[in-house]
N, C-alpha and C positions, 0 to 999 in steps of 0.2 A: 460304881462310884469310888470306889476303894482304891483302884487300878489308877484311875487319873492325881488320887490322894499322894502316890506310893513315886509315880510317874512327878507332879510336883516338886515333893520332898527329893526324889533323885538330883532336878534339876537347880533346886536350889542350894543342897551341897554342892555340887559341879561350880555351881559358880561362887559361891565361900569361898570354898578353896581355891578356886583360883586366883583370884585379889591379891594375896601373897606371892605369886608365884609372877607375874605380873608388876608387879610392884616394884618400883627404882629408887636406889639409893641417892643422895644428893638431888631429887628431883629429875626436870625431863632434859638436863643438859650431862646426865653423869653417863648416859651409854648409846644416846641416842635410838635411833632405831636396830641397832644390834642386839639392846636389851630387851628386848619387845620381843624380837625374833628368838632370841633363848629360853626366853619365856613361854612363847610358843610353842618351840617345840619342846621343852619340858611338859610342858600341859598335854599336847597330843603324845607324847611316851607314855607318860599316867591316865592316859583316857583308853590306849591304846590295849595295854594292860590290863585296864579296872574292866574295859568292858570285855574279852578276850575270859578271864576269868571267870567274869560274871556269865556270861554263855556256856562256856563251858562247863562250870556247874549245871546250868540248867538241864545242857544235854547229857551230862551223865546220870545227874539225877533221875531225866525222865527215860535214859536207857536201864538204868539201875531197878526203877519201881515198872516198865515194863518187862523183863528178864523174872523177874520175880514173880508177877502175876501169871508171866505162862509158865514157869515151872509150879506152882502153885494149883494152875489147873488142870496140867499133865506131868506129874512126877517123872515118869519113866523117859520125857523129852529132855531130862537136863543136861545128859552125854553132848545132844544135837547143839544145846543152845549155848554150850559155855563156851566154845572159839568164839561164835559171829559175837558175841557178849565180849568179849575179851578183845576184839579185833574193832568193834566198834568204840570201845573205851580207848582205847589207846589211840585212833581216828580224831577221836574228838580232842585229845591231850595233845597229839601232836599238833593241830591249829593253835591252840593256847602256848605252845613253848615256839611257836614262827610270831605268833604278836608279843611274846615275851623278847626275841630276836631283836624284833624292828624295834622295839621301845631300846633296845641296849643299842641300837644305827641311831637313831634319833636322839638318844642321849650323847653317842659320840659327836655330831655335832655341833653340839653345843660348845 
């Protein structure tokens, strides 16, 4: 129940903040469908990003607290496990700084 609470709450920020972003000066004759379209993809460059980061914590997170749990239950493995640890962190960071990219493609756009 908690997950759908959390899940909710995501979505209704998403869309708060979007309304501003969205939103036209002078009413619906000051940009036409161009300002929709900026608006857009400003919107998907910050989705793009928010969620790219938001992942990408999670997966470090959960390489971080597993790397820890098996050196924890085999001390003398830590030699073994601190590359693929180190190789997998930096895997996951490079996904987050390609949707950091496209967010700066998508802004240039605008």
């Amino acid at each position: 129940m908690r997950k759908w609470k959390i899940a909710f709450m995501v979505i209704g920020l998403v869309l708060l903040i979007s309304s501003p972003i969205l939103a036209q000066e002078g009413g619906a004759t000051a940009g036409g469908n161009n300002a929709i379209a900026k608006g857009l993809i400003g919107l998907g460059a910050g989705l793009a990003i928010g969620l790219a980061a938001l992942g990408g914590g999670i997966g470090q997170g959960t390489a971080a607290g597993g790397a820890q749990q098996g050196i924890a239950r085999n001390p003398g493995a830590t030699d073994k496990m601190f590359v693929p640890y180190i190789l997998g962190l930096a895997f996951i960071e490079s996904l987050v700084l390609y949707a950091f990219v496209i967010a700066f493609i998508l802004k240039g756009m605008m």
